[in-house]
C-alpha positions in Angstrom: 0.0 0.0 0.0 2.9 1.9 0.8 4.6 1.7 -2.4 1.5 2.7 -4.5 0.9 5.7 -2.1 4.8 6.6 -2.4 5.7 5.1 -5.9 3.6 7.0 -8.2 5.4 10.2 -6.9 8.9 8.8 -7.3 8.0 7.9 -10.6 7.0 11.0 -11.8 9.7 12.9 -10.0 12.2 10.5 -12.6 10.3 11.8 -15.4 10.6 15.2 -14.9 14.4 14.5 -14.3 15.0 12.8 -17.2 13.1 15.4 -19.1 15.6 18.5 -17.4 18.6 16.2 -18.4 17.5 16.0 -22.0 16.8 19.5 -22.6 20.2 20.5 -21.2 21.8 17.7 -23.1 20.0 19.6 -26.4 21.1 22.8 -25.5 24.4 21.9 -25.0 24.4 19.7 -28.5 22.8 23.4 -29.8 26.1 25.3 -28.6 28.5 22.8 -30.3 26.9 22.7 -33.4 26.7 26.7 -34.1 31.3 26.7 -32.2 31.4 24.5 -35.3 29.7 26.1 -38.1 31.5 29.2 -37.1 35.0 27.2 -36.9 33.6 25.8 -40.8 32.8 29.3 -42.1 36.2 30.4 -40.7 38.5 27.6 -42.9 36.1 28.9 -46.1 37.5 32.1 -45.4 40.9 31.3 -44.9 41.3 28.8 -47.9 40.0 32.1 -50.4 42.9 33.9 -48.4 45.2 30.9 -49.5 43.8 30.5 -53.0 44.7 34.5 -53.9 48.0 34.1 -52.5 48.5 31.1 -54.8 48.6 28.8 -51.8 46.9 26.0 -53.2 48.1 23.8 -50.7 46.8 25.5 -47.7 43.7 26.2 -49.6 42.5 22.2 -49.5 44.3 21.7 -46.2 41.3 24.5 -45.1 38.7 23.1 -47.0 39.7 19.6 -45.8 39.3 21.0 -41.9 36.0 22.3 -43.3 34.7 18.9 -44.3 35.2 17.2 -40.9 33.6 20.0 -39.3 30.4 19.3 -41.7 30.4 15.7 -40.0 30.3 16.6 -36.7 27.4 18.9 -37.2 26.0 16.3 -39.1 26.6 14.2 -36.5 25.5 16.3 -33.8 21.8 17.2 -35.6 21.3 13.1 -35.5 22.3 13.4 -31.7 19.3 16.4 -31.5 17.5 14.4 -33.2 17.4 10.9 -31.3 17.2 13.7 -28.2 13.6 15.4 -29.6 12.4 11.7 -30.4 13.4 10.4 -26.6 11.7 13.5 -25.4 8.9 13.5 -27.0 8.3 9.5 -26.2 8.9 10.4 -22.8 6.6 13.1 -22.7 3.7 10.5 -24.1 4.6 8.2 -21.8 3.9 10.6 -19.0 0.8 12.1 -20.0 -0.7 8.6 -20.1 0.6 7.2 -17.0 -1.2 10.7 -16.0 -4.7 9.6 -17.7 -4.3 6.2 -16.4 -3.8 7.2 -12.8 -7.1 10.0 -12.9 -8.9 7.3 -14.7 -8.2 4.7 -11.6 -9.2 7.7 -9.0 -12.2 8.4 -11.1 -12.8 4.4 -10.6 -12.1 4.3 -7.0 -14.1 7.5 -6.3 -17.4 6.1 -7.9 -16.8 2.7 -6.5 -16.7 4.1 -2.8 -20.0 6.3 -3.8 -21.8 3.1 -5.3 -20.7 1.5 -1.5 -22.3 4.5 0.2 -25.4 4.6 -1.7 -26.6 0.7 -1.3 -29.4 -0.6 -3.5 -31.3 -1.7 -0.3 -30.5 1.2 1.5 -32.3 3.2 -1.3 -35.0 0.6 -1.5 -35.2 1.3 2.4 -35.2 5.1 2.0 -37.9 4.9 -1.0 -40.6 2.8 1.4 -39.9 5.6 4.2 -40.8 8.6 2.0 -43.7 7.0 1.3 -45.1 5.3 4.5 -44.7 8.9 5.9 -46.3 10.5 2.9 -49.6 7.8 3.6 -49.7 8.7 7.1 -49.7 12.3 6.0 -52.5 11.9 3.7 -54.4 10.2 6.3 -54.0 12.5 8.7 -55.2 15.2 6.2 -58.2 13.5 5.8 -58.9 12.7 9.3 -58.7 17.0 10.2 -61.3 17.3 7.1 -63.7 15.1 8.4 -66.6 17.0 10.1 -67.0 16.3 13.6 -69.7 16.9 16.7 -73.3 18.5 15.1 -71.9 19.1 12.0 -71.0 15.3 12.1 -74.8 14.7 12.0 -76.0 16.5 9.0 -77.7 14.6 6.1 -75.3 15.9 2.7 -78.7 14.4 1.1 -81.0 16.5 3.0 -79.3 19.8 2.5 -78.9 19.0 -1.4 -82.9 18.8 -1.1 -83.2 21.9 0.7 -81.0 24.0 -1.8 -82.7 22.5 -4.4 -86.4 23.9 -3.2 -84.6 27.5 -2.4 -83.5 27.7 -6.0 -87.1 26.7 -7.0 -88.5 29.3 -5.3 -86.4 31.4 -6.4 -87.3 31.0 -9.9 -90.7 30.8 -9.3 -90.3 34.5 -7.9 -88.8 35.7 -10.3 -91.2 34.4 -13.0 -94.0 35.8 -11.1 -92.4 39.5 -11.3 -94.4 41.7 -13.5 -92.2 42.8 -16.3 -90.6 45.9 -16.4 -91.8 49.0 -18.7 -89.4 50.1 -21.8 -88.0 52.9 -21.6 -90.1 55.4 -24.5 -88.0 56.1 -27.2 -85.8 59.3 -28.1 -87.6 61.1 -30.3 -85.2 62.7 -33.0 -85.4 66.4 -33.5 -84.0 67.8 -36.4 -80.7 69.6 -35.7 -81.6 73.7 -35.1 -85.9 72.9 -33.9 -86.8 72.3 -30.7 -89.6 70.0 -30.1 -92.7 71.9 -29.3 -93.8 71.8 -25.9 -97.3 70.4 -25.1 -100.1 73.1 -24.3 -101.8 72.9 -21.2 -105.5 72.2 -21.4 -108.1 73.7 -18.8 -110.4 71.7 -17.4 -113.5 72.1 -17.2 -115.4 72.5 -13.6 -117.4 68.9 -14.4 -114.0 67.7 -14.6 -113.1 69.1 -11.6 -116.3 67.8 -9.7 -115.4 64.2 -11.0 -111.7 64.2 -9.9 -112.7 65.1 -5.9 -115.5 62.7 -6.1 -113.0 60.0 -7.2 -110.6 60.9 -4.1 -113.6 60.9 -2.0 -113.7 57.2 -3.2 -110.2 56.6 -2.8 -110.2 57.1 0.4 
């Protein structure tokens, strides 16, 4: 247990190591190769020296200096190159030892959830919530249910009585006299004004009859 706890570290910690040694081991491969083109581009410029003096000798001595220079940069950019390759293996290698290890938390993580959440205990839980939401229902309907006098009352008896109210009801309403209509408007023509009814005197038989009718009336 301890090893996996401590190993996984270690291991990475090497990685990263062997990653800082490459990239020095580049740079320095980087420094030799440009001392060399510079010591190459130097002999060029001496064997053109020799070849105006007439020094052909010293010319291909220089040229001949330049060719093995050539080499070793060759040599050395097959050195960077084997270097870029390990590096970049390396660097694969690492990110899927990475993925691999979040993957096996991600596994372990939903394997201890899956241990705290039981299929009983959630079978368990589910029968709860619902017992207690029964009980609650009941109880409901135990506080609506009409108790003492209003316990007695006949829902039959008081669907009889509002049926005879609304009866009657009706039954007034039918036997209301029906209301007048309004008279109406009459139009006048815009600028007249309707003419006003002239007063008639009565007559004194007319007068006679009307107090012998309140006479009656009363």
């Amino acid at each position: 247990m301890f090893s996996r706890m401590f190993g996984k570290p270690k291991q990475e910690t090497n990685a990263l190591m062997t990653l800082d040694k490459l990239n020095e081991t580049l740079e320095m491969l980087e420094k030799k190769e440009k001392v060399l083109q510079k010591k190459a581009s130097t002999e060029v410029e001496k064997a053109k020296d020799f070849t105006r003096a007439k020094n052909k000798r010293a010319a291909i001595q220089c040229l001949k200096r330049k060719r093995l220079y050539e080499q070793q940069i060759e040599q050395l950019g097959n050195f960077q190159l084997r270097i870029h390759d390990q590096m970049i293996m390396l660097e694969g290698a690492k990110a899927t030892t990475e993925t691999v290890d979040a993957l096996r938390t991600g596994a372990s993580a939903m394997k201890a959830m899956q241990k705290a959440t039981n299929i009983d205990d959630v079978d368990k839980t589910m029968d709860e919530i619902n017992e207690q939401t029964e009980n609650m229902k009941q109880i409901q309907e135990a506080l609506a249910t009409p108790i003492g006098a209003a316990a007695d009352f006949d829902e039959d008896e008081l669907e009889a009585e509002l049926e005879e109210l609304e009866g009657a009801e009706l039954e007034e309403q039918l036997l209301q006299p029906a209301t007048t209509a309004p008279a109406a408007p009459v139009h006048v023509p815009a600028g007249k004004q309707p003419a006003r009814p002239i007063p008639q005197k009565r007559t004194a038989e007319e007068d006679e009859l009307a107090a012998l009718q309140a006479e009656m009336a009363l």
